[in-house]
DRENVO-745334 format. One line per field, with one value per residue (C-alpha): residue number from 1; residue in one letter; chain; z, y, x. Coordinates in nm, 4 decimals, padded with zeros to 6 digits, m for minus. Each point is the difference from the previous one (the first is absolute). Example, Ala and Ser with C-alpha at 12.3 -4.5 7.8 and 13.67 -1.06 7.14 Angstrom:
<kevexs>
num: c(1; 2);
residuo: c(a; s);
cadena: c(A; A);
zz: c(00.7800; m00.0660);
yy: c(m00.4500; 00.3440);
xx: c(01.2300; 00.1370);
</kevexs>
This chain:
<kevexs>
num: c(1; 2; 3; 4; 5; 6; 7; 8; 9; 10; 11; 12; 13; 14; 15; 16; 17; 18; 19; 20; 21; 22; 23; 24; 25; 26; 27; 28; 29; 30; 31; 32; 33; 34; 35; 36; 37; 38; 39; 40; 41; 42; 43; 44; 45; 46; 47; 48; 49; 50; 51; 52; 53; 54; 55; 56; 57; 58; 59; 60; 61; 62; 63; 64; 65; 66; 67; 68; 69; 70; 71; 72; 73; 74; 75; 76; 77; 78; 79; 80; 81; 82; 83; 84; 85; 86; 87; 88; 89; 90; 91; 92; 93; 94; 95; 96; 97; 98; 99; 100; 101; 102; 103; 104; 105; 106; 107; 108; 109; 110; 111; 112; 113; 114; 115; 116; 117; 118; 119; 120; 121; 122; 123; 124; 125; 126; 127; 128; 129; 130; 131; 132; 133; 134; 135; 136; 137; 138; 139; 140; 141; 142; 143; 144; 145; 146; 147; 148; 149; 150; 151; 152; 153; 154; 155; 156; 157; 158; 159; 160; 161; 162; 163; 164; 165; 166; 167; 168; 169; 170; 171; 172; 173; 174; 175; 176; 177; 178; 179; 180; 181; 182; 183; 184; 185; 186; 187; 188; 189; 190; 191; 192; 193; 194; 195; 196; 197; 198; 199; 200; 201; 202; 203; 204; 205; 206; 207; 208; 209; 210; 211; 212; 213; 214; 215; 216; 217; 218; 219; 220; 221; 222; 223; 224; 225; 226; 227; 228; 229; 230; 231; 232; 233; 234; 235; 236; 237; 238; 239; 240; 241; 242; 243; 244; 245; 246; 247; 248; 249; 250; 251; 252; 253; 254; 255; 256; 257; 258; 259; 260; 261; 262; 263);
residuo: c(x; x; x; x; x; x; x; x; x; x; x; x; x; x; x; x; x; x; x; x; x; x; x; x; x; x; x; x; x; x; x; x; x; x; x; x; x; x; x; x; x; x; x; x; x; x; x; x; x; x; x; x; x; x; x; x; x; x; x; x; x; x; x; x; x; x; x; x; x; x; x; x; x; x; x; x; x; x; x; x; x; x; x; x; x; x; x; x; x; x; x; x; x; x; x; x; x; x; x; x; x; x; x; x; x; x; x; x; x; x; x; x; x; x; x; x; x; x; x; x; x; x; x; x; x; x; x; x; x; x; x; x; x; x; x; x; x; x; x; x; x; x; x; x; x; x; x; x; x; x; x; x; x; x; x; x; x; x; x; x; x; x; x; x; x; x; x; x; x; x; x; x; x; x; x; x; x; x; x; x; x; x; x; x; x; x; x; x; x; x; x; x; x; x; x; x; x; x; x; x; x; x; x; x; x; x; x; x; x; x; x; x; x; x; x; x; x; x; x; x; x; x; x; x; x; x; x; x; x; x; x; x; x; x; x; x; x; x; x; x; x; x; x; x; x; x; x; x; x; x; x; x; x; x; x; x; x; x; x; x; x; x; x);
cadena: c(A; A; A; A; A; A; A; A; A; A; A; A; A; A; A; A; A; A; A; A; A; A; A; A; A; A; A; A; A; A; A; A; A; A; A; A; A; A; A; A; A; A; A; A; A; A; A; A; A; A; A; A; A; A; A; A; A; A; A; A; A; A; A; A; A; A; A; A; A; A; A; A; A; A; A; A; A; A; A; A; A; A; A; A; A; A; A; A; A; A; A; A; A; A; A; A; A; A; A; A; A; A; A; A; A; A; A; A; A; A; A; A; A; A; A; A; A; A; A; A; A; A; A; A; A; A; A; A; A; A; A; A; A; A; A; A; A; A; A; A; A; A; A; A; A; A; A; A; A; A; A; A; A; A; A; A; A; A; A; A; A; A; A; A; A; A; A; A; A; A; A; A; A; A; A; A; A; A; A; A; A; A; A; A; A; A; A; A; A; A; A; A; A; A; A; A; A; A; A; A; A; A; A; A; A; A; A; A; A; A; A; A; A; A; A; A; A; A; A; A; A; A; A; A; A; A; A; A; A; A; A; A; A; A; A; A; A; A; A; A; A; A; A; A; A; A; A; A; A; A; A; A; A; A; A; A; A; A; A; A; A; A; A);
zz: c(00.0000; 00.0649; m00.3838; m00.0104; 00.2535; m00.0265; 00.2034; 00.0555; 00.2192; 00.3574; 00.2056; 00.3111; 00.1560; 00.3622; 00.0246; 00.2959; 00.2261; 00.3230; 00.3194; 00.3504; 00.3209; 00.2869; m00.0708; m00.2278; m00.3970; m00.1816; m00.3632; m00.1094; m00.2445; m00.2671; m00.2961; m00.2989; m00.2925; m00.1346; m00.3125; m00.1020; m00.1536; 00.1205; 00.2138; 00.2774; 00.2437; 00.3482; 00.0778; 00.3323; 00.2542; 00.2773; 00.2032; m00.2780; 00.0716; m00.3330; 00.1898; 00.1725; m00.3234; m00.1313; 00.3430; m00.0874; m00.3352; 00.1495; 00.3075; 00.2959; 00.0523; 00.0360; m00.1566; 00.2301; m00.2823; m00.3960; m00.2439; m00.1436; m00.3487; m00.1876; m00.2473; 00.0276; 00.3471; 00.2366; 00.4084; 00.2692; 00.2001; m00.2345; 00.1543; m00.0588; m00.0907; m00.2067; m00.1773; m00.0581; m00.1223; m00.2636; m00.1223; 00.2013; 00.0976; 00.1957; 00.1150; 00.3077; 00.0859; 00.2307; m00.1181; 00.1114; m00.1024; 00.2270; 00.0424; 00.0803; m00.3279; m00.2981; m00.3236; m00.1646; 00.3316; 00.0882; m00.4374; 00.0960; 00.2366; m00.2233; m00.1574; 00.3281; m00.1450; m00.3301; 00.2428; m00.0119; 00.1432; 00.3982; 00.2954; 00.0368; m00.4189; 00.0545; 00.2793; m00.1271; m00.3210; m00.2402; m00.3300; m00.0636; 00.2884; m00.1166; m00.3419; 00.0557; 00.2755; m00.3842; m00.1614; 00.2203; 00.0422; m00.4038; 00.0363; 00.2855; m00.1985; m00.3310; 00.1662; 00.1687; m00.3235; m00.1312; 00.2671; m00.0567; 00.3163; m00.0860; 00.2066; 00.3206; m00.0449; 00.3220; 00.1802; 00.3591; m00.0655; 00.3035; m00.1872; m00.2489; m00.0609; 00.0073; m00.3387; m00.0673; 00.2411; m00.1508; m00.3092; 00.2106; 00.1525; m00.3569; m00.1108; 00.2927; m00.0514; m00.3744; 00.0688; 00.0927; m00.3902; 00.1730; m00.2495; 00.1944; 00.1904; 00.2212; 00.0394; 00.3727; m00.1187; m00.1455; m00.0616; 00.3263; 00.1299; m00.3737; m00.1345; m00.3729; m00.1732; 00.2321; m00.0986; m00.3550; 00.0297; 00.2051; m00.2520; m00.2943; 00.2134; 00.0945; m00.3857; m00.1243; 00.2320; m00.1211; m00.3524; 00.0308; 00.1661; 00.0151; 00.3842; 00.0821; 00.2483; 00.3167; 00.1041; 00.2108; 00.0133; 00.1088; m00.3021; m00.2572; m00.3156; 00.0651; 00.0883; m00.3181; m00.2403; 00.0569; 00.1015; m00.1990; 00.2295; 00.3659; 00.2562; 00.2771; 00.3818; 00.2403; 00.4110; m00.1348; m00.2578; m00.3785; m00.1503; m00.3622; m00.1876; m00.3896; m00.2457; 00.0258; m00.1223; 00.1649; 00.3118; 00.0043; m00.1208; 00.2997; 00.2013; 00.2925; m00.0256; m00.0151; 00.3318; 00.2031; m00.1441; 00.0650; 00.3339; m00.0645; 00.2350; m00.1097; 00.1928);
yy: c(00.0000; 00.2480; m00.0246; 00.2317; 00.2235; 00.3728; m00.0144; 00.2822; 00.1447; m00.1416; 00.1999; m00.1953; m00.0820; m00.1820; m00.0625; m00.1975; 00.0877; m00.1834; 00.0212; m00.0914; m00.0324; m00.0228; m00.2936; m00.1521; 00.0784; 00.0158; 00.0981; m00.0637; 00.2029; m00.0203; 00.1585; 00.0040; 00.2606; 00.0200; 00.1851; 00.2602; m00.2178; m00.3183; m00.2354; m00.0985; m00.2827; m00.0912; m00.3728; m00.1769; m00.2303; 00.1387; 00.2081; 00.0682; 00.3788; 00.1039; 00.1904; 00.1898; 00.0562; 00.1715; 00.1755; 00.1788; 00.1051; 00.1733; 00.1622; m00.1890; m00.1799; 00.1690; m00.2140; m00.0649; m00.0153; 00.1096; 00.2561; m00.0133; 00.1934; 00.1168; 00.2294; 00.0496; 00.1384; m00.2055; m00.0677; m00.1933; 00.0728; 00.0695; 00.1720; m00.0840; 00.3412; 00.0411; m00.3764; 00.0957; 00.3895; m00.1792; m00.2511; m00.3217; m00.1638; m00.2860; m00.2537; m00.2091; m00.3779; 00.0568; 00.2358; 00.3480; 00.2086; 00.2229; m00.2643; 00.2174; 00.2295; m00.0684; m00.1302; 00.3266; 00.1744; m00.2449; 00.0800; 00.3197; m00.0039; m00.0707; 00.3129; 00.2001; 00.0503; 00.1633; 00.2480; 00.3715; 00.2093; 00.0430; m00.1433; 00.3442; 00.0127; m00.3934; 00.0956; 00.3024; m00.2545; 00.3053; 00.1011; m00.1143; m00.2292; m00.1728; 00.0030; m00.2164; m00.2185; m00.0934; m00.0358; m00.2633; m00.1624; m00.0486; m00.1467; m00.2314; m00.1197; m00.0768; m00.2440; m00.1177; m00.0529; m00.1606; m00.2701; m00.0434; 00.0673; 00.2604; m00.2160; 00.0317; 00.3157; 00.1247; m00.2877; 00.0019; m00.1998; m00.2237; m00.1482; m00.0922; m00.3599; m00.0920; 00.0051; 00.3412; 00.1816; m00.0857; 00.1087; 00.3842; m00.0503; m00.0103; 00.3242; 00.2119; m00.0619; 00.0598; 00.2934; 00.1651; m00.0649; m00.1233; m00.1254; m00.3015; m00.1898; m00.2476; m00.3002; m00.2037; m00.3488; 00.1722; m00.3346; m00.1684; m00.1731; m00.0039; m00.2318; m00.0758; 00.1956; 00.2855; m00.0550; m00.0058; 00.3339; 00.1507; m00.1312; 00.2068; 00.3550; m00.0634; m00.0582; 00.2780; 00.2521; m00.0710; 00.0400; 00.2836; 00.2309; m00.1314; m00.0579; m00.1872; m00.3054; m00.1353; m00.3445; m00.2113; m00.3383; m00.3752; m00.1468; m00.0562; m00.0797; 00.3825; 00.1164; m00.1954; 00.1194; 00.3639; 00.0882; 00.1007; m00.0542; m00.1803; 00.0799; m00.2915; 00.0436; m00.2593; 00.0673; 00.3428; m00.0288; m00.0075; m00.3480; 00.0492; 00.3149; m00.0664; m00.0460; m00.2652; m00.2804; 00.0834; 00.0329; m00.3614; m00.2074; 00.1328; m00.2490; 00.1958; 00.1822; m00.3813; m00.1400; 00.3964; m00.1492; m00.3579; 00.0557; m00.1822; 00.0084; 00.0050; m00.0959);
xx: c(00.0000; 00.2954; 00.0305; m00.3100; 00.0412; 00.1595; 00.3068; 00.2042; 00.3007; 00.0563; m00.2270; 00.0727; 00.3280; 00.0886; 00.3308; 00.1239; m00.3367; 00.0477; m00.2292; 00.0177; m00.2241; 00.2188; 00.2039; m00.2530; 00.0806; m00.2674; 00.1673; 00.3658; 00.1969; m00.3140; 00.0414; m00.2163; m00.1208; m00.4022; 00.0082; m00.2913; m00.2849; 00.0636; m00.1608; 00.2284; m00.0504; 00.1351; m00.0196; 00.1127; m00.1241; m00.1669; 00.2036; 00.2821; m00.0683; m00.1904; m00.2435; 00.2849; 00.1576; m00.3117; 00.0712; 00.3278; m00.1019; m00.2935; 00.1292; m00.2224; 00.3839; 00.3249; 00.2875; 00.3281; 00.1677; m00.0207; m00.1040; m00.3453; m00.0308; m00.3536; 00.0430; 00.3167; m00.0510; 00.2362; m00.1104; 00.2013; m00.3958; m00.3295; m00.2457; m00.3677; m00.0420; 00.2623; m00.0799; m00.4099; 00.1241; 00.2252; m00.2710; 00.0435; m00.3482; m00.0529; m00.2418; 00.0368; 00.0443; m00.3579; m00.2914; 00.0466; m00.2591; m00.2463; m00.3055; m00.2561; 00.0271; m00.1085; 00.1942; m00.0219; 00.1344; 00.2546; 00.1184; 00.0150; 00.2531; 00.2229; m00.0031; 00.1380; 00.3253; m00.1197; m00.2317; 00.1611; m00.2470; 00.0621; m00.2113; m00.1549; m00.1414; m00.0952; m00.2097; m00.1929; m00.0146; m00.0589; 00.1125; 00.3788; m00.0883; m00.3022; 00.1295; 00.3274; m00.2267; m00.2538; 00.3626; 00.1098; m00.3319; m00.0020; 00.3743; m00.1599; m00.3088; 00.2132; 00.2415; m00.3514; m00.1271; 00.3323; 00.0246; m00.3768; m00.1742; m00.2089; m00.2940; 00.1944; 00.0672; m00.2063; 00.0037; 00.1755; 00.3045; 00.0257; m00.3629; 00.2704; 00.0659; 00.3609; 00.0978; m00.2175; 00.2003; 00.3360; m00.1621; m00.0638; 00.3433; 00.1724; m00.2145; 00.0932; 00.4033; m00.0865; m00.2302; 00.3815; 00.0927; 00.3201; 00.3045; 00.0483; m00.2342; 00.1002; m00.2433; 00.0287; m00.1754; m00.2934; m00.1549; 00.0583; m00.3142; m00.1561; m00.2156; 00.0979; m00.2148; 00.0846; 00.3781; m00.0870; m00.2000; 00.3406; 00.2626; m00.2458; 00.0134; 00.3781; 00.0459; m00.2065; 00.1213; 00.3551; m00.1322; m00.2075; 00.2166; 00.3266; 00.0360; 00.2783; m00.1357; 00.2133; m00.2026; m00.0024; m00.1712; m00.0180; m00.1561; 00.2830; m00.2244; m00.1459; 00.3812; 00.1237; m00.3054; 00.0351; 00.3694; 00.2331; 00.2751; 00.0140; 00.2339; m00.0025; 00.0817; 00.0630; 00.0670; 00.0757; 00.2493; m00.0304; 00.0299; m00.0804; m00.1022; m00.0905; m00.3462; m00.1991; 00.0969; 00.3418; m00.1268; m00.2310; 00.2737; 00.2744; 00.0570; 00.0543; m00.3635; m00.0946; 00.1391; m00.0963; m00.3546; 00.0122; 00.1914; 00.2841; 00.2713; 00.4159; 00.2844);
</kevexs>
């Protein structure tokens, strides 16, 4: 499938990230590029430190060690602040949206960052004000419309079934038109169908407007069908890095999966 895609520069470097809690380490001297365009996966066993990967790039971690690069922009510590301001979305491992708004609410948050006008305009919500509040509610109801839950669309969210309110999740981190989005096993607990329906969006938001995807995910014919390139983790440390096919015929990402021990 990379064949198709539009791949461009490296928008994305980490270059010998490692992270510690106490005297537990959680990464080791990782380093790996995602280029602009692509669909980029992160693979592991459990506790191989993917999530805390996703982490780093996205400020909620700070590194011990390493330089992490977007843009060209280099950080030994991203901030979430600085990570969302230079187009870095992300959705998390468990659901966090606010359950008692609706969809179309819950979308709009998303658009914070693109807000200009101060507290004190948003509050009198008049003229420039109201205007850029319709502006951003258009922005919200198109990527509504895209990921096809128009019918949800005022319903509470915590009404949501499970696989409906990853479906919100994904709009609100692409309600922030982010470059990169960064995907924490957005088809964990799935049915097949659901997964199906997920592996479309992932696919057509990468198509439509170019958004370079970071994903990670447990099922490997999903991680296989859609990625362009896998990086694998195991206990922390990279073990294999490469496309596809690459990546299912190491043997080392085979015995991380099938538990095999070495001498």
């Amino acid at each position: 499938m990379s064949q198709e895609r539009r791949i461009g520069d490296v928008i994305l470097k980490v270059d010998n990230v490692s992270l510690a809690f106490g005297g537990v380490k959680a990464l080791t001297n990782i380093t790996f590029d995602v280029c602009e365009g692509e669909v980029r996966s992160i693979i592991g066993p459990n506790g191989a430190g993917k999530s805390s990967m996703l982490n780093c790039i996205n400020g909620f971690y700070k590194p011990t060690e390493g330089i992490i690069t977007f843009k060209g922009e280099s950080h030994s510590q991203m901030e979430t602040h600085q990570a969302a301001s230079q187009g870095i979305a992300r959705t998390f491992q468990n659901i966090a949206l606010f359950k008692g708004m609706t969809t179309l609410d819950n979308v709009m948050t998303g658009r914070n960052l693109k807000m200009r006008k101060n507290f004190l305009w948003q509050s009198l919500y008049y003229g420039p004000a109201m205007r850029e509040e319709l502006e951003h509610r258009e922005a919200a109801e198109r990527v509504i419309d895209f990921l096809e839950i128009e019918s949800i669309r005022k319903t509470v969210v915590g009404r949501l079934p499970y696989g409906l309110q990853k479906r919100v999740e994904l709009a609100r981190a692409l309600a922030a038109e982010p470059d990169m989005l960064l995907l924490d096993e957005p088809m964990a607990g799935m049915n097949y169908e659901e997964k199906e329906d997920m592996c479309r969006y992932i696919l057509d938001v990468n198509d439509e407007f170019g958004t370079t995807i970071v994903l990670i995910e447990h099922d490997m014919s999903v991680v296989m069908d859609i990625s362009d390139r896998v990086v694998v983790l195991d206990y922390g440390q990279k073990i294999a890095d490469g496309d596809p096919d690459e990546v299912r015929a190491n043997q080392r990402v085979i015995d991380a999966y099938l538990g095999v021990q070495h001498d």
